[in-house]
C-alpha positions in Angstrom: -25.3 -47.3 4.9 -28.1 -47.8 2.0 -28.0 -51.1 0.3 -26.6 -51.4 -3.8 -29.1 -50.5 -6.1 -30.6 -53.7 -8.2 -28.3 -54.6 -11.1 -30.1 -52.5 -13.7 -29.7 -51.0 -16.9 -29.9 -47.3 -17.8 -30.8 -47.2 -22.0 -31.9 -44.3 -24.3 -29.5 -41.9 -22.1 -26.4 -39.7 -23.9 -23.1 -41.1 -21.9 -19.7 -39.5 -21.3 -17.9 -42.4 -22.2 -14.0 -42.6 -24.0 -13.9 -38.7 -23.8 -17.2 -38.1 -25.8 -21.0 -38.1 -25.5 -22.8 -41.7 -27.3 -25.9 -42.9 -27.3 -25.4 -46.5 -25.0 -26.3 -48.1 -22.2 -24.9 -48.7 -18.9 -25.7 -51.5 -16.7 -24.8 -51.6 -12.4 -24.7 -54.2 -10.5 -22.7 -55.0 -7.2 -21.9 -50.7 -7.0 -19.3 -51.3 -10.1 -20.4 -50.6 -13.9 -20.6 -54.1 -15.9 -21.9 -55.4 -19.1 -24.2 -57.6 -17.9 -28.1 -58.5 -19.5 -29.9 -56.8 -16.9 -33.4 -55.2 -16.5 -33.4 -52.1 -18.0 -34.5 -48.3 -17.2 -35.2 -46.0 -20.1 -33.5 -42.6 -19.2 -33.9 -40.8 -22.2 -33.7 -37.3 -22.3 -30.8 -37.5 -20.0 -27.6 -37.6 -19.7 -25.4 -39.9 -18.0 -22.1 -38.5 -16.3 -19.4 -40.0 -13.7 -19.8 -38.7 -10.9 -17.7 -35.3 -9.3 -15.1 -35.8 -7.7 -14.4 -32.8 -5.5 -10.9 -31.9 -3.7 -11.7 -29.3 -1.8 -14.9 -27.6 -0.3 -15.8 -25.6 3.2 -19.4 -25.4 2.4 -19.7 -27.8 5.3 -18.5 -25.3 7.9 -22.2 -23.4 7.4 -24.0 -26.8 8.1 -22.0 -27.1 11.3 -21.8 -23.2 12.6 -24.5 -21.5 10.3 -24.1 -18.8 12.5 -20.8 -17.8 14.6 -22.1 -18.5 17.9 -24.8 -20.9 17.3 -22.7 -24.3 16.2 -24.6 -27.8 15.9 -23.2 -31.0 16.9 -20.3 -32.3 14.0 -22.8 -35.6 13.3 -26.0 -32.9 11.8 -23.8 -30.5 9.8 -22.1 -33.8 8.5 -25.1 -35.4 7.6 -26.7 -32.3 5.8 -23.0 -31.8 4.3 -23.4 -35.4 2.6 -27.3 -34.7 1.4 -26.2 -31.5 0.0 -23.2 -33.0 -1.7 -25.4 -35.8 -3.4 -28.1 -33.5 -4.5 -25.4 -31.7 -7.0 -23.9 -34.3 -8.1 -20.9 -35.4 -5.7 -19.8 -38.7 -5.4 -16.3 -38.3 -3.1 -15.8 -35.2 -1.6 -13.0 -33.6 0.6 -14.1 -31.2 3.5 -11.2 -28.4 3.6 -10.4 -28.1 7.3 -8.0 -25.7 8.3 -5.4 -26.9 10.9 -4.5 -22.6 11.6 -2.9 -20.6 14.3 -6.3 -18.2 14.2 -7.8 -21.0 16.3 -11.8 -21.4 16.8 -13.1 -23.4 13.9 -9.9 -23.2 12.3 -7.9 -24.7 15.1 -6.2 -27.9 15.8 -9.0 -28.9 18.8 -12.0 -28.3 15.8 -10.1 -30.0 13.0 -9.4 -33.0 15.4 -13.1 -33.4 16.3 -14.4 -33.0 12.5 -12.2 -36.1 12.2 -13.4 -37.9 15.1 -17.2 -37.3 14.4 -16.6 -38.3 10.5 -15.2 -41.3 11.7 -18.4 -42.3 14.0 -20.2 -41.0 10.8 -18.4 -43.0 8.4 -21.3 -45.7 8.3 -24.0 -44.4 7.6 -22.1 -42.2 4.9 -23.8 -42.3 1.5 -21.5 -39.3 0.0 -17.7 -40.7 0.1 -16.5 -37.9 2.0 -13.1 -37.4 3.2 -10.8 -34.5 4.8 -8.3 -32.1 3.4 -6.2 -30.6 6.4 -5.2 -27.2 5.2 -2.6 -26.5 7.7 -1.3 -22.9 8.2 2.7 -23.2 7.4 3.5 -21.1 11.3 2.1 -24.1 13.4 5.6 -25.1 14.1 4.8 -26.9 17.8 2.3 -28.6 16.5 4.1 -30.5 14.1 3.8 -34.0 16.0 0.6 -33.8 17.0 -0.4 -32.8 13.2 1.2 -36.2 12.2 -0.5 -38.1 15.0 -4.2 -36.9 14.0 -3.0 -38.0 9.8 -2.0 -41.3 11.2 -4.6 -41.6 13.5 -7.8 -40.9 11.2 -5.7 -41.9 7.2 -6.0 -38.6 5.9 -4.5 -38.7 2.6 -4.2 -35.3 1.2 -3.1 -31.9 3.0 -2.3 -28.5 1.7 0.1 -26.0 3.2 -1.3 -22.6 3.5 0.3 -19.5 4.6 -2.1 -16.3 5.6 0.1 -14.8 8.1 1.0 -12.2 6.2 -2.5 -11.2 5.2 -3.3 -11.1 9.2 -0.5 -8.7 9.8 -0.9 -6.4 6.9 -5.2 -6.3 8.3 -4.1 -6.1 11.6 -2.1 -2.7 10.8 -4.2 -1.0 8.0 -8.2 -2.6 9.0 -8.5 -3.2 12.8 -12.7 -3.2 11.6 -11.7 -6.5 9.4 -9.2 -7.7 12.2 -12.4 -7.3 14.8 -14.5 -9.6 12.9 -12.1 -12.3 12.1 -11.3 -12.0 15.9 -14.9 -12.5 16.8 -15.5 -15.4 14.2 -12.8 -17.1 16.2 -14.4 -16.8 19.4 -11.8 -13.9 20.6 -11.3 -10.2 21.6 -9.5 -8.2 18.9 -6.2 -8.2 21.2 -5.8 -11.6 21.8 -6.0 -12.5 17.8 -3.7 -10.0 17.7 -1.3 -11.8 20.2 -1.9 -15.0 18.3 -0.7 -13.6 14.7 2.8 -11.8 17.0 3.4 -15.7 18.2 2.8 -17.0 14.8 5.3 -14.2 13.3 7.9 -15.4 15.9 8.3 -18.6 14.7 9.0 -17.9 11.5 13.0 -18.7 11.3 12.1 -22.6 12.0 9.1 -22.5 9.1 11.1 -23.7 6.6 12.6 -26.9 8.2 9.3 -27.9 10.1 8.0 -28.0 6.2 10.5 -30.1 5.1 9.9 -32.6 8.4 6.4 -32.4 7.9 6.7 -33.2 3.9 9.8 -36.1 5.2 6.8 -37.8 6.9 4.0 -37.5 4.5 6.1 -39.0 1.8 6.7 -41.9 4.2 3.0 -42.1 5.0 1.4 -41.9 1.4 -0.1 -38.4 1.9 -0.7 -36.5 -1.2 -0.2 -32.6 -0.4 0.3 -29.2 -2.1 -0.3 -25.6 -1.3 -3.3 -23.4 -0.8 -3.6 -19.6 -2.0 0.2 -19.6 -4.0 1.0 -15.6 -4.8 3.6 -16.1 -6.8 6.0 -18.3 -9.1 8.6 -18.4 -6.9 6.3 -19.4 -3.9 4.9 -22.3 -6.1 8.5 -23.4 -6.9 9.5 -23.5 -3.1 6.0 -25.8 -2.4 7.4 -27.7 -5.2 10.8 -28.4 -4.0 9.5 -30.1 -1.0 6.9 -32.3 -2.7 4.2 -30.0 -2.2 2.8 -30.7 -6.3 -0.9 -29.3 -6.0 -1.7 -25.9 -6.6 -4.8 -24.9 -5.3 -6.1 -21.6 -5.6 -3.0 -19.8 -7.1 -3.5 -16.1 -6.9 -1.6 -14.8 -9.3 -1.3 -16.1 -13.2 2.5 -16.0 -12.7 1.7 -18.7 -10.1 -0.7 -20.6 -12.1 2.1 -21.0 -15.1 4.7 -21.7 -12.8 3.0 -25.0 -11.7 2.0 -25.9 -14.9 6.1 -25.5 -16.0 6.6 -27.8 -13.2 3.8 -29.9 -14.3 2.0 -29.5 -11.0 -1.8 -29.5 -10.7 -3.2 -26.6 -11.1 -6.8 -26.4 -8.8 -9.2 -23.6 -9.0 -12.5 -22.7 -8.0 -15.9 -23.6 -9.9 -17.8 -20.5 -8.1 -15.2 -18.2 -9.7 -15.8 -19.3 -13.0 -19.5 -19.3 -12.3 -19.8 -15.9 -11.0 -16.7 -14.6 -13.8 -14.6 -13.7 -11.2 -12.8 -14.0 -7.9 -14.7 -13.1 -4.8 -11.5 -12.1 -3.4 -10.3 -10.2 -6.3 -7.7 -12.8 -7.4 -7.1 -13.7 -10.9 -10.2 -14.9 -13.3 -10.2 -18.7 -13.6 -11.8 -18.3 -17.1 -8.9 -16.4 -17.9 -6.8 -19.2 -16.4 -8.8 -21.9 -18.1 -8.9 -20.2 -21.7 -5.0 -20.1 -21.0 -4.7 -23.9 -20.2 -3.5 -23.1 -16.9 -6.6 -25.3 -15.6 -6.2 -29.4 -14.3 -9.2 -29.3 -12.0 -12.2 -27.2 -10.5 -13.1 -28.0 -6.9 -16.5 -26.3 -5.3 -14.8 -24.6 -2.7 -17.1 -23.0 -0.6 -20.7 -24.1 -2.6 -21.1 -27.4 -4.4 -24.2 -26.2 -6.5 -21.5 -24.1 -8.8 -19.7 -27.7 -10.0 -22.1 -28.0 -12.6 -22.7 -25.0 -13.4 -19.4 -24.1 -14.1 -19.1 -27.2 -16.5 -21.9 -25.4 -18.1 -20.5 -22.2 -18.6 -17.5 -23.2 -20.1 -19.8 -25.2 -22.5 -22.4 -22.5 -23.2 -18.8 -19.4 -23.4 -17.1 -21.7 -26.1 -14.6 -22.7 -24.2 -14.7 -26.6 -24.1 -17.1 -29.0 -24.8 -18.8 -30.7 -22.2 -16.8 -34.0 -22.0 -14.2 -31.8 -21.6 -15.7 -29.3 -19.1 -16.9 -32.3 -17.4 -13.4 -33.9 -16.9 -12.8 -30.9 -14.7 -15.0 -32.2 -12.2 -14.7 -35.6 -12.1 -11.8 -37.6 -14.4 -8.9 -35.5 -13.5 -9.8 -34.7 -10.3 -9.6 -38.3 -9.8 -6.5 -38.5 -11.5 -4.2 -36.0 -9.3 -5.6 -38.0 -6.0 -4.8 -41.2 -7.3 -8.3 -42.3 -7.6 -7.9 -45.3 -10.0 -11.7 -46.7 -10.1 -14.0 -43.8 -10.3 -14.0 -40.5 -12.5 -14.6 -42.5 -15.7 -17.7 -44.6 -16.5 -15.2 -48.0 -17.4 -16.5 -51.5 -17.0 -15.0 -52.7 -13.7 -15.2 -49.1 -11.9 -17.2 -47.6 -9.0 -20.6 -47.1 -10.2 -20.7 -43.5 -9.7 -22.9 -41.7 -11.9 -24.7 -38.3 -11.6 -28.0 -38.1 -14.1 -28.6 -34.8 -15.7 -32.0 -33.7 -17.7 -30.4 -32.4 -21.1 -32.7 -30.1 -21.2 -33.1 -28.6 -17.9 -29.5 -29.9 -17.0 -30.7 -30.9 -13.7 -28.7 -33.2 -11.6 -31.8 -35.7 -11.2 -30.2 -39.0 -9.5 -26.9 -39.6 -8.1 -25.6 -43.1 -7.7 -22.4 -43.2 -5.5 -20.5 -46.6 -5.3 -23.9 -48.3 -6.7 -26.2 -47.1 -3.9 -28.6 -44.3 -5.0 -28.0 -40.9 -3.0 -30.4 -38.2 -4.6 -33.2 -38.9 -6.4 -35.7 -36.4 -8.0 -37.8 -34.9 -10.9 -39.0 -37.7 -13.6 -36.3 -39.6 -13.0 -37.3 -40.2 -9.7 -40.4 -41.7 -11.8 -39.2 -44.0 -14.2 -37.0 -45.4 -11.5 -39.3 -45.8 -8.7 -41.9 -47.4 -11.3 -39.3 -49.7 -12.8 -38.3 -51.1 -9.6 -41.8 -51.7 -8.7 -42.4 -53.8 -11.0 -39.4 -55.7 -10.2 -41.1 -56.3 -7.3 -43.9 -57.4 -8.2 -42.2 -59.9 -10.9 -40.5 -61.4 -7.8 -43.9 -62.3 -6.0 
């Protein structure tokens, strides 16, 4: 792991700080903010921002398997997974693995070994990167062994996730779709088929392997929710158990039904970047103009984070400590992350450094040890610490 930057401080920057932008400093030292005298960097012309604190992304799955059949070793997509991460601003990040009946890289064998190799990886880490089993609702016998692997490896958070239904419906109206799901599991059409028909047949003990599964994760600390929620009345069942988080509802009947229930709602940053759901769902601009909105997470490509703080800044919609918030304070907040989405005195010194005018992630700074650097900032920090260097000879 890289060493803490040099206590410094960064003056003549614009900082989130209290819920609105000032013109301040902010001094590091130790990989915690502080108020320290300390030998300054001028950063003006940027801005200053905590870093993003993002609850659920699969971007890593193209860094491990760009291509269906031509997978890397865990340790290379997990490294380029971390760079990537930095570069857009990420401080702590969750890598959605999917714990599914479907199997492949969605199966219990691949999400095991993600964990294992992050483990072995967890040193040299620079990104704070962390897993988020999404755990397909019909993997009834493998309930123990799902506890185990949590216990085993401390993950905190899981979502339940339910696509069962979507399998059968493709399975009877597009065997075309069905074939290519098949073959980005590794399997011939009929034996996904047989997979989703032992899946279906377990669906009378569903409901009381969720409420064993939920029994223990209370027990154990884990935070968890639901992925993908169609409905209100879905929602409210997830609820009922424990299951708070709602990521990804689909509907905005599901969307207001966790926010009656004051439960989280998550959605995605490329859908508001792009205006729309990939998948057809409902608009999260739509959602987020409603206040249906507690958090956007870069699902499947971190670049869109930003960017989607951005266009709910340039649409009118918030301004940009409060677009920014979306990213990176109340993420923090629903995973219980008490020393980091905020840039307090005593906190992680996470910070992500934007060019106002470019608005450019140029330097990220994750737990006080620098991550990404580029662009002019790059410049006035690497000439700055030169010449501590040379004070110190």
């Amino acid at each position: 792991m890289s060493h803490y930057l040099p206590p410094l401080r960064f003056t003549g920057a614009t900082i989130l700080r209290d819920g609105e932008m000032q013109r301040r400093s902010l001094a590091i030292a130790e990989g915690r903010i502080t108020r320290a005298p300390l030998p300054e960097v001028n950063l003006s012309g940027y801005l200053i921002l905590p870093g993003i604190v993002d609850l659920h992304g699969d971007a890593f799955e193209r860094h491990i398997a760009p291509r269906p059949m031509a997978p890397f070793a865990p340790s290379i997509g997990l490294a380029a997974t971390d760079r990537e991460a930095a570069a857009n601003g990420v401080t702590t990040a969750w890598l959605a693995q999917s714990w599914s009946w479907e199997g492949g890289h969605r199966g219990p064998d691949r999400a095991e070994a993600l964990m294992d190799a992050l483990d072995a990886y967890r040193a040299q880490m620079m990104t704070d990167l962390r897993i988020q089993i999404r755990c397909e609702t019909h993997m009834v016998e493998t309930g123990q062994r799902l506890l185990d692997a949590i216990r085993r490896h401390r993950i905190g958070y899981l979502v339940f996730n339910n696509h069962l239904d979507e399998a059968i419906e493709t399975a009877r109206t597009r065997p075309d779709r069905l074939a290519l799901w098949a073959a980005q599991a590794g399997q011939c059409p009929d034996a996904y088929r047989a997979r989703i028909s032992a899946a279906a047949a377990q669906s009378g003990e569903v409901p009381r392997h969720l409420c064993r599964l939920a029994d223990a994760f209370d027990e154990m600390g884990v935070i968890y929710g639901s992925h993908d929620d169609p409905d209100g009345e879905t929602r409210e069942r997830f609820s009922m158990i424990g299951a708070r988080i709602a990521e990804f509802p689909l509907t905005r009947r599901a969307a207001a039904a966790a926010k009656a229930m004051n439960d989280p709602v998550l959605l995605g940053a490329p859908n508001v970047v792009r205006g729309g759901s990939q998948a057809g769902n409902v608009s999260a601009l739509d959602l987020i103009a409603q206040g249906l909105c507690d958090a956007l997470v870069s699902d499947y490509y971190y670049p869109a984070l930003t960017h989607a703080a951005w266009r709910l800044v340039d649409s009118g919609l918030m301004d940009l400590p409060r677009a920014w918030a979306l990213i990176s304070e109340r993420p923090a907040t629903i995973l219980r992350l008490p020393d980091r989405g905020r840039l307090d005195q005593g906190r992680r010194a996470d910070l992500c450094v934007v060019d106002a005018r470019t608005r450019a992630v140029e330097m990220t700074v994750a737990g006080g040890r620098l991550t990404y650097l580029a662009g002019e900032a790059a410049h006035r920090l690497a000439s700055r610490l030169h010449r501590l260097d040379m004070a110190a000879e």
